[in-house]
N, CA, C and O atoms as a DFTB+ gen file, in Angstrom:
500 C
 N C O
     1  1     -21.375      14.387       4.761
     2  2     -20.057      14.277       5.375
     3  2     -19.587      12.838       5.297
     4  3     -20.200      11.892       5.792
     5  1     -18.638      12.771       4.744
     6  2     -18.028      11.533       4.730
     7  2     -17.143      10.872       5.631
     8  3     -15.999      11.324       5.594
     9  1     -17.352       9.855       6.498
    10  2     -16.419       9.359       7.250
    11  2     -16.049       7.888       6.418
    12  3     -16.672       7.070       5.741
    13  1     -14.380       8.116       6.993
    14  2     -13.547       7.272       6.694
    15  2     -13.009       6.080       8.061
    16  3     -12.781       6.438       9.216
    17  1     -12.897       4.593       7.524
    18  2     -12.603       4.113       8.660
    19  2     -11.192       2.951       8.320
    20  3     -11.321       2.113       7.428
    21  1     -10.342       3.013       8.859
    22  2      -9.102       1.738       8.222
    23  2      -9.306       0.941       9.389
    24  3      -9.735       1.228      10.506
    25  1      -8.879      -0.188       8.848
    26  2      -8.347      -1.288       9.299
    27  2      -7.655      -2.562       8.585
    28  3      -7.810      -2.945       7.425
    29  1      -6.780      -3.155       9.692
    30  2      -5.962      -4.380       8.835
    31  2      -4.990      -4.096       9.634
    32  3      -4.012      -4.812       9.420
    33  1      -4.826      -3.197      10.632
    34  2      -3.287      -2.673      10.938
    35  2      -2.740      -3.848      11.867
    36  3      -3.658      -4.538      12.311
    37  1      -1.409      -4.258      12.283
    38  2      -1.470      -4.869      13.419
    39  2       0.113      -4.559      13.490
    40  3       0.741      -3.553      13.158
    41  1       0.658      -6.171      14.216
    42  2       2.065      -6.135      14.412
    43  2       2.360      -7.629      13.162
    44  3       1.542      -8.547      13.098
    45  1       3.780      -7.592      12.187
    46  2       3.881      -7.903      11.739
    47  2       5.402      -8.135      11.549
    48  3       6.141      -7.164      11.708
    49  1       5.916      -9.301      11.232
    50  2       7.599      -9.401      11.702
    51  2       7.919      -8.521      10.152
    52  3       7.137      -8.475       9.203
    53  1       9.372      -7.827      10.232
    54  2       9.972      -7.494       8.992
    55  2       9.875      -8.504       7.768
    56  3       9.762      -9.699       8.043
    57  1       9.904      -8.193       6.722
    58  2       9.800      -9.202       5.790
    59  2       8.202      -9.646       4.971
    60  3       7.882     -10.150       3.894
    61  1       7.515      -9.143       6.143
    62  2       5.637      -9.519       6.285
    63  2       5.244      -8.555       5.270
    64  3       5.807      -7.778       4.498
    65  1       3.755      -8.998       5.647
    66  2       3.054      -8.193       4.344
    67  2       1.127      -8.257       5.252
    68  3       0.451      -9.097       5.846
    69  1       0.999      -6.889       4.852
    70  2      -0.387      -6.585       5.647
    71  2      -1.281      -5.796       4.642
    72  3      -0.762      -5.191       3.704
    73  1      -2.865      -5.809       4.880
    74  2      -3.621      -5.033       3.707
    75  2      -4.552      -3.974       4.552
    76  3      -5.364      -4.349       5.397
    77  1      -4.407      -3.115       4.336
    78  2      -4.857      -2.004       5.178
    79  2      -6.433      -1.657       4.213
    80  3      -6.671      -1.588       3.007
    81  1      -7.058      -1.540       5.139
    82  2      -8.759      -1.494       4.309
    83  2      -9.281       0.081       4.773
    84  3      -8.945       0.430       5.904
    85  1      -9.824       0.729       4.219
    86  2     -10.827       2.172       4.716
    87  2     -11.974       2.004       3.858
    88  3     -12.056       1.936       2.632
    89  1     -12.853       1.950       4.785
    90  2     -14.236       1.810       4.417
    91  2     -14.881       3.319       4.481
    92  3     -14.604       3.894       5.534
    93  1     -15.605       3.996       3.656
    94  2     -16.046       5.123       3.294
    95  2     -18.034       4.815       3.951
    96  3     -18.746       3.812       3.986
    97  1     -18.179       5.824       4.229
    98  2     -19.659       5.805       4.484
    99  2     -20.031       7.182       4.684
   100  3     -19.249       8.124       4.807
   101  1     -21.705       7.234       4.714
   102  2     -21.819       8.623       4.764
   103  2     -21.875       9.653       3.383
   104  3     -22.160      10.848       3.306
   105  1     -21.427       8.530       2.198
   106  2     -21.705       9.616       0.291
   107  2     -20.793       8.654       0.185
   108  3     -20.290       7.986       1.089
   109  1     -20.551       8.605      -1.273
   110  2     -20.013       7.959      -2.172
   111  2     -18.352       8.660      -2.426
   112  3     -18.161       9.862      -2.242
   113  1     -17.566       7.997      -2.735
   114  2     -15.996       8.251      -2.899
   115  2     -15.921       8.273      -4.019
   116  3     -15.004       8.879      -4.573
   117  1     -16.749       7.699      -4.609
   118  2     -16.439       7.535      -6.442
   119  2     -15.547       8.790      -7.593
   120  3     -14.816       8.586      -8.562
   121  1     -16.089      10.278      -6.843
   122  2     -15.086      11.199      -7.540
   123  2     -13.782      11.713      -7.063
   124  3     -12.960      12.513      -7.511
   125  1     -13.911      10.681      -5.567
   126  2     -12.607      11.018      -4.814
   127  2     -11.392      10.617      -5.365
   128  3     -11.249       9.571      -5.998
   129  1      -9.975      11.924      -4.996
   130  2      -8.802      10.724      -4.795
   131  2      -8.571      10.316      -3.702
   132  3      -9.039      10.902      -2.725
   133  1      -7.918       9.387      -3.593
   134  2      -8.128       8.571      -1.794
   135  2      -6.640       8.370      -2.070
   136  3      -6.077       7.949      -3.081
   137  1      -6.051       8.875      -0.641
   138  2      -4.762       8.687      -0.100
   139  2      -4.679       8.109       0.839
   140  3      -5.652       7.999       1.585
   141  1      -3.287       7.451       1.162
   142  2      -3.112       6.806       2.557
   143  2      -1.676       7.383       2.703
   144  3      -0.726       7.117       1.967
   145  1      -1.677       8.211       3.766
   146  2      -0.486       8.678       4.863
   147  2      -0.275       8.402       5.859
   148  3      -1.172       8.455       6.700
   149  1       1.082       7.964       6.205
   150  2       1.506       7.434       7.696
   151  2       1.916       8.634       8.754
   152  3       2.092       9.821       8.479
   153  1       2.032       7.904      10.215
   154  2       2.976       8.720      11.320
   155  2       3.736       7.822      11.528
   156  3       3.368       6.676      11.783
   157  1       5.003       8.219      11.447
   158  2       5.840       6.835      12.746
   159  2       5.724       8.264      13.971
   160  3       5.278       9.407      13.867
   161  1       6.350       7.517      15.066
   162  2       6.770       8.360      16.405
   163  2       7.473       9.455      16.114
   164  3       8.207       9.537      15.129
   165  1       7.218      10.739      17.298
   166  2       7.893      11.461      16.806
   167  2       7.943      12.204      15.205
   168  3       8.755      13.129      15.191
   169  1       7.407      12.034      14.183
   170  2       7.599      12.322      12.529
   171  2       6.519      13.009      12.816
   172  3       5.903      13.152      13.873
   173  1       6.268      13.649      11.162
   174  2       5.460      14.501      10.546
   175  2       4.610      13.579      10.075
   176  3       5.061      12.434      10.113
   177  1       3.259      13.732       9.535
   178  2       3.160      12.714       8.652
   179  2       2.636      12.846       7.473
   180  3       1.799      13.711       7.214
   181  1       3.172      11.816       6.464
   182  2       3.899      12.002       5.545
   183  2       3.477      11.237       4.360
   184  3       3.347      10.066       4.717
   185  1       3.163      11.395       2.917
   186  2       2.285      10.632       1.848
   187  2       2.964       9.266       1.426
   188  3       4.148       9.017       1.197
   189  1       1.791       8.425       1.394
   190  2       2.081       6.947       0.853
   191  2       1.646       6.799      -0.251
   192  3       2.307       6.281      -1.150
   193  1       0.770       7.112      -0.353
   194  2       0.025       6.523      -1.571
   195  2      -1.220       7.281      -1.897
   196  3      -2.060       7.665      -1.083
   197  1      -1.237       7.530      -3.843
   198  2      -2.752       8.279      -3.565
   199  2      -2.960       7.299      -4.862
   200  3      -2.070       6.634      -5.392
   201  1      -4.702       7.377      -5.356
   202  2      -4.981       6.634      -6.450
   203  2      -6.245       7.800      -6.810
   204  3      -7.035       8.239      -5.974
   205  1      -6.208       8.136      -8.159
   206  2      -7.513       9.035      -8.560
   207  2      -8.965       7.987      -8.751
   208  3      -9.131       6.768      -8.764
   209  1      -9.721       8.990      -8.865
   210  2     -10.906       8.540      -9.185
   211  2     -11.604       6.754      -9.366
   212  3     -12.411       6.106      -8.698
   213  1     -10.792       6.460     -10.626
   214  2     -10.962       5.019     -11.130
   215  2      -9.827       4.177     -10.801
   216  3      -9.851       3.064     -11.327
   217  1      -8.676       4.491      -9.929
   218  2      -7.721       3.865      -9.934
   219  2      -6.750       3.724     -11.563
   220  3      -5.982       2.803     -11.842
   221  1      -7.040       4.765     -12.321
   222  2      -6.494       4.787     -13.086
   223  2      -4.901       5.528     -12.907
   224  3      -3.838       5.414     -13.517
   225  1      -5.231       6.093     -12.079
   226  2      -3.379       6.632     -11.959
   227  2      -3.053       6.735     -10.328
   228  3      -3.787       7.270      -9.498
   229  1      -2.099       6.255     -10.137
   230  2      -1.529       6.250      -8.562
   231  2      -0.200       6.691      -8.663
   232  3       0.656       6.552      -9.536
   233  1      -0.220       7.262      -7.556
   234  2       1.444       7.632      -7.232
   235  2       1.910       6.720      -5.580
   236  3       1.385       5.719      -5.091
   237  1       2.805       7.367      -5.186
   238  2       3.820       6.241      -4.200
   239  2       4.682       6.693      -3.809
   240  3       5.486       6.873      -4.724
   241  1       5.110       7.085      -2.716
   242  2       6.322       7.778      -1.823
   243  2       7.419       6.773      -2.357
   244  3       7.055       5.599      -2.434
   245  1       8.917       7.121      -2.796
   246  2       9.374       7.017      -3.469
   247  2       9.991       5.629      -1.983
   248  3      10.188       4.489      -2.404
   249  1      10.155       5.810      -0.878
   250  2      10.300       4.210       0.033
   251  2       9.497       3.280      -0.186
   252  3      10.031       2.187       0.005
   253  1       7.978       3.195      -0.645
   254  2       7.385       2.464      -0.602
   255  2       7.021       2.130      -2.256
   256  3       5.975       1.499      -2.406
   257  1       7.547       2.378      -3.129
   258  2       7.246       2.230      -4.467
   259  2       7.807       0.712      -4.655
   260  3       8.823       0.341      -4.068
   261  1       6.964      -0.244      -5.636
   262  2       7.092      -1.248      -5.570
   263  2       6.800      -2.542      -4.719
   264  3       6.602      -3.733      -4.959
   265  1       6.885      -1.524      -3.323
   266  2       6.289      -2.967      -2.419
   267  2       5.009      -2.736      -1.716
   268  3       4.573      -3.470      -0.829
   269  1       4.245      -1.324      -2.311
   270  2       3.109      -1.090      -1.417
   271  2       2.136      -0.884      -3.006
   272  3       2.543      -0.448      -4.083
   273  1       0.994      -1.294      -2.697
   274  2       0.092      -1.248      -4.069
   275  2      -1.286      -0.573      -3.408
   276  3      -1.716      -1.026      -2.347
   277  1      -2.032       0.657      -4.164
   278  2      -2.999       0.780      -3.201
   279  2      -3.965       0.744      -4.399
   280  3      -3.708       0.987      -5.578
   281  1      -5.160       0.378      -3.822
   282  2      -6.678       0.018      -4.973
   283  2      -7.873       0.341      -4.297
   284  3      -8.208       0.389      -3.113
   285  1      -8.375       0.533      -5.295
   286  2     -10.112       0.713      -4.918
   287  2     -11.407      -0.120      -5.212
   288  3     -10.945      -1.173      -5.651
   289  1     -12.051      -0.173      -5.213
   290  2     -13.285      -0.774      -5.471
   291  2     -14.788       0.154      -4.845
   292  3     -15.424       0.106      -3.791
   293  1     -14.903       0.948      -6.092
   294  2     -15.876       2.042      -6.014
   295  2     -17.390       1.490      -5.521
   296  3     -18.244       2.139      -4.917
   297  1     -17.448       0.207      -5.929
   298  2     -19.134      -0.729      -6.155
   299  2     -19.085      -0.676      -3.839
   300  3     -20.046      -0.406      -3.119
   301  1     -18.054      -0.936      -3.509
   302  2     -17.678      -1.231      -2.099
   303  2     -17.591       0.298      -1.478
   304  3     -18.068       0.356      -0.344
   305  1     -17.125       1.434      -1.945
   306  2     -16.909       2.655      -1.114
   307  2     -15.280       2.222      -0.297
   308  3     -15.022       2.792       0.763
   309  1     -14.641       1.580      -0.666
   310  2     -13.838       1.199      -0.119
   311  2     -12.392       1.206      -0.948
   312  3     -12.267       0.948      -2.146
   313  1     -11.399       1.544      -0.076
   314  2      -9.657       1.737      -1.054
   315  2      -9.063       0.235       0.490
   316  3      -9.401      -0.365       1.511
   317  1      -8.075       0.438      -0.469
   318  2      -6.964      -0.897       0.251
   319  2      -5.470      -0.138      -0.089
   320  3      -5.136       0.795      -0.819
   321  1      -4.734      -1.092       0.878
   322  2      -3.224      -0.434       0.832
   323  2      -2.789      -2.163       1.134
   324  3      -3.251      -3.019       1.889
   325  1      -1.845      -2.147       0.285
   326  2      -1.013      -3.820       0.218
   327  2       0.131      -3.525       0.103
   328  3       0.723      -2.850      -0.739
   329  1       0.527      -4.176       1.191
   330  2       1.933      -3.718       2.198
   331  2       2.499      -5.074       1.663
   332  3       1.893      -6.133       1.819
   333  1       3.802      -4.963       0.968
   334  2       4.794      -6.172       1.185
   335  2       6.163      -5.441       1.514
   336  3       6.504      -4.260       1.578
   337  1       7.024      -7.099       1.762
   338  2       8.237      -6.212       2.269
   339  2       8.430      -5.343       3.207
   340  3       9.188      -4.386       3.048
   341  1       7.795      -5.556       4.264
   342  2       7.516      -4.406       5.031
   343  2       9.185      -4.323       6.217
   344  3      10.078      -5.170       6.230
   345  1       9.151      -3.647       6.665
   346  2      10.446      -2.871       7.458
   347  2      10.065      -2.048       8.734
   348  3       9.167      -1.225       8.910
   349  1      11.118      -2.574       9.638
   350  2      10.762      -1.439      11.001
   351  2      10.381      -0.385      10.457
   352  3       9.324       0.078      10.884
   353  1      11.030       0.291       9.437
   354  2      10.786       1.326       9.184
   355  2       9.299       2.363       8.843
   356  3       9.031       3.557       8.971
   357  1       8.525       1.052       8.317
   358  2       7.125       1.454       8.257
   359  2       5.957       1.405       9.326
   360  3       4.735       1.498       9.217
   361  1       6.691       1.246      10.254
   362  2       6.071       1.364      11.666
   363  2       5.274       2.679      11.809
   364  3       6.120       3.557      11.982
   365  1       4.086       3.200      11.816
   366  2       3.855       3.941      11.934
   367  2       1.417       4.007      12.016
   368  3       0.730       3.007      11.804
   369  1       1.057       4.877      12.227
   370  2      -0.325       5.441      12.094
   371  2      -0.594       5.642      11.104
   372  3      -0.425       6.770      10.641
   373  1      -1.100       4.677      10.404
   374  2      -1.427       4.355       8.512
   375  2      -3.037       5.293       8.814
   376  3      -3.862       4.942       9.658
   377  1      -3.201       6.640       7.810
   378  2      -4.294       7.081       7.727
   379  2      -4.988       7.259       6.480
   380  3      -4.285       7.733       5.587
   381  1      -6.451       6.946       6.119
   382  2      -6.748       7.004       4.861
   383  2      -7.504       8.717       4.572
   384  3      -8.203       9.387       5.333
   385  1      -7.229       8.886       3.786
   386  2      -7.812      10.644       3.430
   387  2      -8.529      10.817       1.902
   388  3      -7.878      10.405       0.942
   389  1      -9.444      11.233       1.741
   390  2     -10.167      11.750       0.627
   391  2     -10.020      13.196       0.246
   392  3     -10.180      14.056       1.112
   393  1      -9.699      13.548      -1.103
   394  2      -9.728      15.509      -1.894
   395  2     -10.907      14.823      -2.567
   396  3     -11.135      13.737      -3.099
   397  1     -11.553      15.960      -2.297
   398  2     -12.630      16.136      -3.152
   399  2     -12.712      16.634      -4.723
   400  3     -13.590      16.514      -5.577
   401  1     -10.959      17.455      -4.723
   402  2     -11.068      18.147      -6.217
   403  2     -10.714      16.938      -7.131
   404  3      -9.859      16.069      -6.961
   405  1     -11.455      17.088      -7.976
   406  2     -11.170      16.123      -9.335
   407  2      -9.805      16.560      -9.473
   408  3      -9.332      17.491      -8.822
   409  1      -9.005      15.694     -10.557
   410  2      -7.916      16.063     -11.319
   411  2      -6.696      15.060     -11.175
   412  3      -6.959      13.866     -11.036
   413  1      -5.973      15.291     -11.189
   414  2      -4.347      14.375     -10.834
   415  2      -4.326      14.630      -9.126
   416  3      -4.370      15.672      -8.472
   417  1      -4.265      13.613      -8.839
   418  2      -3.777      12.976      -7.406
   419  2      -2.892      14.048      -6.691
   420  3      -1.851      14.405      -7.244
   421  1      -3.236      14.543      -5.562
   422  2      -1.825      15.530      -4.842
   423  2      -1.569      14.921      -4.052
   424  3      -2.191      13.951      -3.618
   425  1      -0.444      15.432      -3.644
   426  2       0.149      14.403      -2.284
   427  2       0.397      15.424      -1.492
   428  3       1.409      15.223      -0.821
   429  1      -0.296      16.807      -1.221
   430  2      -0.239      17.664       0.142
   431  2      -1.254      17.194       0.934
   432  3      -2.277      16.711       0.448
   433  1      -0.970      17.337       2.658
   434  2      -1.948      16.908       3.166
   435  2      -2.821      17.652       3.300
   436  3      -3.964      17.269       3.547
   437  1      -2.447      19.059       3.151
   438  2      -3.364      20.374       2.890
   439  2      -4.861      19.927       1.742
   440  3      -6.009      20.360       1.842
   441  1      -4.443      19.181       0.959
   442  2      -5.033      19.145      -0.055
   443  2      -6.674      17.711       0.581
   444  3      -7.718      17.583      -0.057
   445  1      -6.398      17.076       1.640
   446  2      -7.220      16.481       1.724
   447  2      -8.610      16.926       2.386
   448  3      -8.737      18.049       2.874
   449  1      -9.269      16.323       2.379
   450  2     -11.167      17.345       2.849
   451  2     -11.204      16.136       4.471
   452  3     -11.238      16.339       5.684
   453  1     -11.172      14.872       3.561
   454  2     -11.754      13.877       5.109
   455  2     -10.501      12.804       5.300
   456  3      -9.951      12.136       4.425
   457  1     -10.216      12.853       6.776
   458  2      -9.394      11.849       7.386
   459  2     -10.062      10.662       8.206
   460  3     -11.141      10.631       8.797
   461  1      -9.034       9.652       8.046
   462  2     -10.117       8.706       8.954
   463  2      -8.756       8.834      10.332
   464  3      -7.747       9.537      10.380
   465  1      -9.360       7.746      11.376
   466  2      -8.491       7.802      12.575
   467  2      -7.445       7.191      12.790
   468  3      -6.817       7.471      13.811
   469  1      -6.948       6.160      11.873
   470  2      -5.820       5.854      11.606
   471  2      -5.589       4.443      11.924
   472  3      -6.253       4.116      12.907
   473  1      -4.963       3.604      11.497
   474  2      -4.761       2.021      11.995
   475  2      -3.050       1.502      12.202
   476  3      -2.200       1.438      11.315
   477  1      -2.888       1.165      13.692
   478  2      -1.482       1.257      13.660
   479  2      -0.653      -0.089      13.407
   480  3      -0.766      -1.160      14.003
   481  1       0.034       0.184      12.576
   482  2       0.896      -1.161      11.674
   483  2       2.190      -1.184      12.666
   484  3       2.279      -0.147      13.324
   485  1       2.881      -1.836      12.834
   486  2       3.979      -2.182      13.771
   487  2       4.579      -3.374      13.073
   488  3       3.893      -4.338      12.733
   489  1       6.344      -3.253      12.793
   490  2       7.229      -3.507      11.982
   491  2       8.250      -4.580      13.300
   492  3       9.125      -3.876      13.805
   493  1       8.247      -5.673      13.717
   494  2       9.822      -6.307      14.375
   495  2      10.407      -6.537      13.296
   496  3      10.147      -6.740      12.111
   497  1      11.608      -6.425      14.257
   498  2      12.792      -6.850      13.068
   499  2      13.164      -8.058      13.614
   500  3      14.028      -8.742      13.067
């Protein structure tokens, strides 16, 4: 069983830039895709970012494309999320999630096996 753990979250003025870390333990991530999905208040929550296997292909919620970069480092068990440009708007419960199925990256949350507990990022304007 794999647990997932983030951190990096904090409070950060608009304009800022933060790196959100999930550390994997418990088996190896190496055939995972690893996603990171937010909550703001009140919302659903909703896909940020996924990266397959080798970090060879990532996708990106079409708000955060360009100013959010997410990576891995398999040797570590560990993915990152690099927040620039950030906005009230991304105020929210940044969570990291692992699918176990090989293949192209999904972005349902249906589709994930393990969640971690979430790290909360906070946006002033």
């Amino acid at each position: 069983q794999v647990q997932l753990v983030e951190s990096g979250g904090g409070l950060v003025q608009a304009g800022g830039s933060l790196r959100l870390s999930c550390a994997a333990s418990g088996g190896t991530i190496y055939t995972y895709t690893m996603a990171w999905f937010r909550q703001a208040p009140g919302k659903e929550r909703e896909f940020v970012a996924n990266t397959n296997f080798n970090g060879g292909t990532s996708f990106y919620a079409d708000s955060v494309k360009a100013r959010f970069t997410i990576s891995r480092d398999n040797a570590k068990n560990t993915v990152y999320l690099e927040m620039n440009q950030l906005t009230p708007e991304a105020t929210a419960v940044y969570y990291c999630a692992a699918d176990r199925q090989p293949g192209v990256p999904r972005k349902s949350r249906e589709a994930y096996d393990y969640w971690g507990q979430g790290t909360r990022v906070t946006v002033s304007a």
